[in-house]
N, C-alpha and C positions, 0 to 999 in steps of 0.2 A: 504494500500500500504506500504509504511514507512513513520517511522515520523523522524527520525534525523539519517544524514550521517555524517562520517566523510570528505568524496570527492563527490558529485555530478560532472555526467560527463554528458552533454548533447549533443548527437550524436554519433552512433554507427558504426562510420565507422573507418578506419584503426586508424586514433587518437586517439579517443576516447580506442577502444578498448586494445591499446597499454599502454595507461595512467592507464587506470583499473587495466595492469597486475603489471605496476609497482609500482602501488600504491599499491596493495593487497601485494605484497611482501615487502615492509616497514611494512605491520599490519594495513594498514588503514582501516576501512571499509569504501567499497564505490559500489557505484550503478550508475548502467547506464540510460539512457531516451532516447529512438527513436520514433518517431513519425511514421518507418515504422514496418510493422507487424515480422520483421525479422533481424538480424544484419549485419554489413555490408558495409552500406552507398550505392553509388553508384558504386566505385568501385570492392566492391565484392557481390554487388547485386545477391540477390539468389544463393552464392555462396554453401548452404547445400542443394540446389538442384541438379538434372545430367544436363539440359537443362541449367544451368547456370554456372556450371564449365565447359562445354564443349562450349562455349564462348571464357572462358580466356585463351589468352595463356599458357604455361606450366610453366612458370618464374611468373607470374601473381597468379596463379592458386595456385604454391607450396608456395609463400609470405601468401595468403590469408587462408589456410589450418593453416600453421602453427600458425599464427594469431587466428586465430579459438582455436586451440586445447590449445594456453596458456591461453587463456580469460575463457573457460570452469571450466582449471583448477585453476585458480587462485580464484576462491571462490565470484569475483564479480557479483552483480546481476542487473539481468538483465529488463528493465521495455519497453516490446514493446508496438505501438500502444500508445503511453503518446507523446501527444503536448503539448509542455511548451507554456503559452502565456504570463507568465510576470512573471517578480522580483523584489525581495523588500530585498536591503541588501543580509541577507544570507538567503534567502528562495527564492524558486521559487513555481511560480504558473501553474496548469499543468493540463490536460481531458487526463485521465487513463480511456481506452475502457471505455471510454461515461460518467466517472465520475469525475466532478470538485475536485480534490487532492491539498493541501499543500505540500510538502516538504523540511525541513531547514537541511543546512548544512554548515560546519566550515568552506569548501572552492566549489567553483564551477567553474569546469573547460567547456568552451564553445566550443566544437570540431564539430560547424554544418558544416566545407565543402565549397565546393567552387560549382557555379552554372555558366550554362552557360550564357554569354554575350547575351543580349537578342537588337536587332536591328532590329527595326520595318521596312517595308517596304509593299508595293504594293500589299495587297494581302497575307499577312502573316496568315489573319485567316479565310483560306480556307483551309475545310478537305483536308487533302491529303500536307499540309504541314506540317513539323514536326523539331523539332531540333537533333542532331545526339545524344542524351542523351536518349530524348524520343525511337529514334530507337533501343540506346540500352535496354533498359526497356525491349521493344516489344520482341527482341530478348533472352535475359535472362530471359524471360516469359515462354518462348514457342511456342511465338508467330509468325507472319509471315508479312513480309514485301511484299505485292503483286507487282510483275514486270511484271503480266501476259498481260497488255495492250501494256504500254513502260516500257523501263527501266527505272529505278531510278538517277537522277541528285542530285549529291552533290554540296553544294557550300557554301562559306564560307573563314575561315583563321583561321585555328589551330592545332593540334598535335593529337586533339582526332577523328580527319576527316578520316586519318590516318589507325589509330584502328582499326573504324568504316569501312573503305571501306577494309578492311582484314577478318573483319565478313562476309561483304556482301560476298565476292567472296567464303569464304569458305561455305556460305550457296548456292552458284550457281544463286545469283542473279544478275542479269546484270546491271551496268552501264552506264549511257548515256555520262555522259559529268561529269567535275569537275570545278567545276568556282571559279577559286581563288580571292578571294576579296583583298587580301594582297596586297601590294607595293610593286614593285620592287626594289626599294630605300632603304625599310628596309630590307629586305631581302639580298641586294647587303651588305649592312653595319652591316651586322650580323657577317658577315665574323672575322670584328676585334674582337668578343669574344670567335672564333672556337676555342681556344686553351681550354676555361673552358671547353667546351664538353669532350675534352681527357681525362681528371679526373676519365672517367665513361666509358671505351671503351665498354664492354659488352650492357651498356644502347646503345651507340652511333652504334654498328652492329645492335641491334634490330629496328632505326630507320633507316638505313639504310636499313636491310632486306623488312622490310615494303614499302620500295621509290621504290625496284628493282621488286618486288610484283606485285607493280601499274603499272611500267614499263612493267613487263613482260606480263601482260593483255592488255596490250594496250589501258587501257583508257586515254579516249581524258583529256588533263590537260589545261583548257584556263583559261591564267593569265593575266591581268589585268583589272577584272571586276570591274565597280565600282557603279552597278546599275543593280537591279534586281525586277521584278517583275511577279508573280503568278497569272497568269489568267485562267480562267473558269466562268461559271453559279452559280452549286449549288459545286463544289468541283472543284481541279486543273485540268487542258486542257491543257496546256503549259505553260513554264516559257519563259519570254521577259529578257535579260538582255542587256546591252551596253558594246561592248569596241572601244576603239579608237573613239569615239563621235558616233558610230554605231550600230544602232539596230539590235538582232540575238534573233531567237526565239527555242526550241526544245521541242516535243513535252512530256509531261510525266505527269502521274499522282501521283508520289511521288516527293516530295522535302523534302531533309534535307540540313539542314542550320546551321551553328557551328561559333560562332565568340569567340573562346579560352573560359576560365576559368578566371568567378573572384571570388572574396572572397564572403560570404554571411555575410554585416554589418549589417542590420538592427536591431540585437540584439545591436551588438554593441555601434550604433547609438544611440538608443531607454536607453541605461544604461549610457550613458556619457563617454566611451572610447574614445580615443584619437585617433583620425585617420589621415592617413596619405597619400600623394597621391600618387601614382607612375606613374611619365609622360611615362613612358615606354608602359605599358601596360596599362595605364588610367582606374585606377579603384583607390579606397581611399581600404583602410586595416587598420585596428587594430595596433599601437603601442604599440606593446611589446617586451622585450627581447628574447634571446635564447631561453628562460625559459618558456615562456608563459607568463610571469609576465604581467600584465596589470599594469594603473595609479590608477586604483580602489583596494582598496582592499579585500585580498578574493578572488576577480574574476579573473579568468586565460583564456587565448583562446591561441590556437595554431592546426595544420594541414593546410589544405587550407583554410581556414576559417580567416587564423592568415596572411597567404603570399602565394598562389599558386606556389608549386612546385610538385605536383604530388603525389600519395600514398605513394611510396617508401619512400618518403623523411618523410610523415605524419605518418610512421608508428615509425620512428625514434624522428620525433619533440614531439608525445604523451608520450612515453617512457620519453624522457628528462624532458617533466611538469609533469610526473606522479613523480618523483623522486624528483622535486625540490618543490613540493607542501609537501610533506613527509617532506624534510627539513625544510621546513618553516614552518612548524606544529611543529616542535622540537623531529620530530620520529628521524630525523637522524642527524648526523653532519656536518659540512660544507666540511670536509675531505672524510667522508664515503659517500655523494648525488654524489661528486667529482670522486670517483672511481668507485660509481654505475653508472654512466652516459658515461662515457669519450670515450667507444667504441661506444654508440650510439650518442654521441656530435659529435665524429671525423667523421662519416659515414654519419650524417646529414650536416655537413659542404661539407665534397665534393660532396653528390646528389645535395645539393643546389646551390651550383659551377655550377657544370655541368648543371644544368636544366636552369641557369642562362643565356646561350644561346639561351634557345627556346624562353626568352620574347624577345629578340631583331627579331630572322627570323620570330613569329606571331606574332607582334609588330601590333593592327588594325590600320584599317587605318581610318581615320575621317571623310573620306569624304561619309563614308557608311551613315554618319545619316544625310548628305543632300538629304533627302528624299521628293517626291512629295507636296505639302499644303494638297491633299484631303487624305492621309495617316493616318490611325488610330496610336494614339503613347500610350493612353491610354486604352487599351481594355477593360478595366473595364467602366471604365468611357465615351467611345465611343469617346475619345478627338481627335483630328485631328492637325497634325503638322500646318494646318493654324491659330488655336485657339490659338495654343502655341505662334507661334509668332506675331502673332496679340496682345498679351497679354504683352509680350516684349516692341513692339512698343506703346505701352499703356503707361510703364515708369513698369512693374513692369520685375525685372532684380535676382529674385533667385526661385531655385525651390520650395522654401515653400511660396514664391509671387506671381508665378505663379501656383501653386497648389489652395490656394484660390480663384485665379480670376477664372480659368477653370474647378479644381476638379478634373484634374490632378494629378492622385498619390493616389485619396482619396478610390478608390475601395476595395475590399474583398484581392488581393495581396501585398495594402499598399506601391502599389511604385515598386514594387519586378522586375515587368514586362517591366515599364516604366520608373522610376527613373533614369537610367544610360542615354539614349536617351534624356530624359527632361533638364537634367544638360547641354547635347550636345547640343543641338538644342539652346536652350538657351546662349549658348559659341559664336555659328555661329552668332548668331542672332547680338546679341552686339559686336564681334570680340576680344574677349578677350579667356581667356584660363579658362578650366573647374575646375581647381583650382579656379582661383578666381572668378567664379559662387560658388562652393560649393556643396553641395549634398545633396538632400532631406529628412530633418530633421523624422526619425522617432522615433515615440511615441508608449507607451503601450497600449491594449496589442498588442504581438508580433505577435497574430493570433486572427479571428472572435472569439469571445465568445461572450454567451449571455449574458444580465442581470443578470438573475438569478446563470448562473454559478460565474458571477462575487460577486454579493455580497453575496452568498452563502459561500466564504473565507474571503470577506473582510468587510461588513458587523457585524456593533455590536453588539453583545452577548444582549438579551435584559432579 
C-alpha cells in the first residue's frame, strides 16, 4: 500500500477531499483512506455515477464535480475500500480490501463526517423501516423505494427530510403523511437567529424553494408528534404515532425516520480529544480550532465530523486544515497559510453563520427518547430501555456503568447505534442533564478486527 505520508487524510468526502487538494498544492505528499468503495462520503455519494448525479440538485451537483476534478488533479492518492481501526501516535492501523496494512505519517487529518441521530423507538427494527440516509443510499444506487402498497411516511426533525422528500417526489413517489417530531417552542425561538440565515440568501431560497415544493404537493405536515411506533408481523403494516395525548394510526409499508446530523466521535473519543457538548443540538464534538487543530498532537479533525454544518461549509473547513497543517509542517509561513486560506476562512465563517440557524429550528427535542420499557435501545446487544433503567435504579449512573451492568454499547457498532439514546435515557432516569451523565467512553479498535489481523501489526518480531 504505503509506508510513510506526509498528511494522512481519513474520509473521502467533501473535507477530506478539499484538504488533499490543498495540501498537495503546498508539496505535501498525502493520501486518502475511505472505507467506501468510491469517493465522496455521503454527500456526493456515487456522485461518478449518472443514477447518482441525477439525484443532486444542480448547485449540489456543480460543488461536487468540481470537487472531483481538483482532487484528481492535485496528485493525491487515493486508498478505497481501507477501514482504519486504530492508532498509535502517528501511524494508523487499517484492512486494505481484506488486508491488515500499517500506515505512518507526520500529520493525520480525521474528516469521517457527521451520521444521523439515531433514536430508538417501537418497532425500529422492522424491515420496511429505514433512516432518510439509508433512503438516500437506495436512491443514488439505483435503487427503488417501493410505494406500490401505500405511500411512504416520513417522520422525524431535520433539514435532510427536506432533501429527501424532493427526491421522493421527483422520483413520482407518493407521500402519506410527515410527522414532525420537533417543538414548536424551538422552532417558534429560532426566529431570534433568522437574521444569521440572511448571510447566505441563495442557500436560504433553496430552502425555501424546497418548503413551497412540499406545499405545493400537498403533503399532509402533522406537527407535534412526540411518539411513534412501527407495527406489523414479519415487516411494517402501519405506523401508530401520538399527538395531543392521542392515538393516530396510517397505514404504510415504508418509514423513514431523520432526527438531524451529529458528528461521528468515536475516533475521537477512543484517541483522547477533547470534547465538547453542544446543548443546542445535544451531541459532544471535537474541540478544535478554525484550523482543525486538535489538543493532540499531529492529529487534526475538521468537516462535520469536527461541528455539523453541512458540505458546503466542509468543503471550505478541509481547504483551511489542508493549508494550516502545510504551515505547521514548516512548508509555508504564517503570512503565506494567511493569504492561502482567507477566501476560504471568510466563506466558511459566513456558511457557518448562516447554517447556525438551522441548529436552533431542528433543535431535537428530548422527549423523543422517552421511549416504551419493552423498547430495544441496544440492537446489538438486544438491551431494552427497561434494563437501562432498571440498571440506573440499581445506583449505576454513567454510560460506561451502565454498559457493564447491561452490555449496552458493547456490540459489533461499539455504541454507534445506541450511545447517544443511553446517555439520554440515563439523563431522564436520574433528572439531571446529559452533560453531566457524559458519553460513552470508547476504546480501540475503532472497528471488529480479528486476532490475527491485530497482532499481525502489533505483535513482536520474533
Amino acid at each position: 500500500m504505503i509506508n510513510h505520508l506526509d498528511l494522512l487524510i481519513v474520509g473521502a468526502g467533501p473535507a477530506g477531499l478539499s484538504a488533499a487538494v490543498a495540501a498537495r498544492s503546498c508539496g505535501l505528499d498525502v493520501g486518502v483512506v475511505d472505507e467506501q468503495g468510491a469517493m465522496g462520503g455521503q454527500i456526493f455519494r456515487n456522485l461518478h455515477l449518472p443514477f447518482g448525479r441525477d439525484v443532486l440538485d444542480e448547485h449540489d451537483k456543480e460543488l461536487g464535480l468540481q470537487l472531483f476534478d481538483a482532487f484528481h488533479a492535485s496528485g493525491a492518492r487515493f486508498f478505497s475500500e481501507t477501514t482504519v481501526w486504530g492508532a498509535d501516535k502517528n501511524t494508523v492501523f487499517c484492512k486494505h480490501k481484506g488486508k491488515s496494512e500499517k500506515i505512518t505519517a507526520t500529520k493525520i487529518l480525521f474528516t469521517t463526517g457527521g451520521m444521523e441521530r439515531p433514536i430508538p423507538f417501537k418497532g425500529w427494527t422492522l424491515p420496511g423501516v429505514m433512516t432518510a440516509g439509508a433512503a438516500e443510499i437506495i436512491l443514488r444506487s439505483g435503487g427503488h423505494i417501493s410505494a406500490d402498497k401505500e405511500p411512504v411516511v416520513l417522520a422525524g426533525n431535520g433539514p435532510l427530510l427536506l432533501s429527501l422528500a424532493m427526491h421522493l417526489i421527483d422520483e413520482g413517489i407518493p407521500i402519506a403523511a410527515w410527522l414532525d417530531t420537533g417543538r414548536f417552542s424551538h422552532k417558534l425561538g429560532s426566529i431570534m437567529h433568522m437574521g444569521s440565515a440572511l448571510g447566505d440568501i441563495p442557500y436560504l431560497k433553496r430552502g425555501m424553494h424546497m418548503a413551497l415544493r412540499i406545499l405545493k404537493n400537498k403533503i399532509p405536515i402533522i406537527q407535534g408528534v412526540n411518539q411513534i411506533e412501527a407495527l406489523g408481523e414479519n415487516s411494517l403494516e402501519k405506523i401508530r404515532y401520538q399527538k395531543n395525548s392521542k392515538w393516530h394510526e396510517v397505514a404504510s409499508h415504508t418509514l423513514i425516520r431523520h432526527e438531524n446530523i451529529i458528528p461521528r466521535v468515536q475516533i475521537a473519543s477512543a484517541l483522547g480529544v477533547e470534547l465538547v457538548w453542544d446543548s443546542v443540538q445535544r451531541y459532544w464534538y471535537p474541540k478544535t480550532d478554525e484550523y482543525g487543530r486538535t489538543n493532540l498532537n499531529d492529529v487534526y479533525m475538521t468537516g462535520d465530523g469536527a461541528f455539523v454544518n453541512g458540505g458546503e461549509a466542509s468543503i471550505n473547513k478541509g481547504y483551511i486544515a489542508g493549508i494550516a497543517i502545510a504551515q505547521d509542517m514548516g512548508v509555508l509561513s504564517a503570512d503565506e497559510g494567511a493569504l492561502r486560506c482567507a477566501e476560504s476562512l471568510a466563506a466558511m465563517r459566513k456558511t457557518c453563520k448562516a447554517r447556525n440557524y438551522l441548529r436552533y429550528v431542528f433543535a431535537p427535542n428530548p422527549d423523543a427518547y422517552k421511549v416504551p420499557d419493552e423498547t430495544i435501545v441496544c440492537r446489538c446487544e438486544c438491551v431494552t430501555a427497561k434494563e437501562i433503567r432498571d440498571a440506573v435504579r440499581e445506583g449505576f449512573h454513567t454510560p460506561d456503568e451502565v454498559k457493564r451492568f447491561t452490555r449496552a454499547g458493547m456490540g459489533p457498532c461499539q455504541g454507534r447505534m445506541c450511545g447517544n439514546a443511553l446517555a439520554e435515557i440515563i439523563a431522564q432516569e436520574q433528572g439531571v442533564s446529559v452533560e453531566k451523565v457524559g458519553m460513552l467512553r470508547n476504546r480501540q479498535p475503532f472497528a471488529p478486527v480479528t486476532l490475527g489481523e491485530y497482532c499481525s501489526l502489533h505483535a513482536p518480531k520474533i
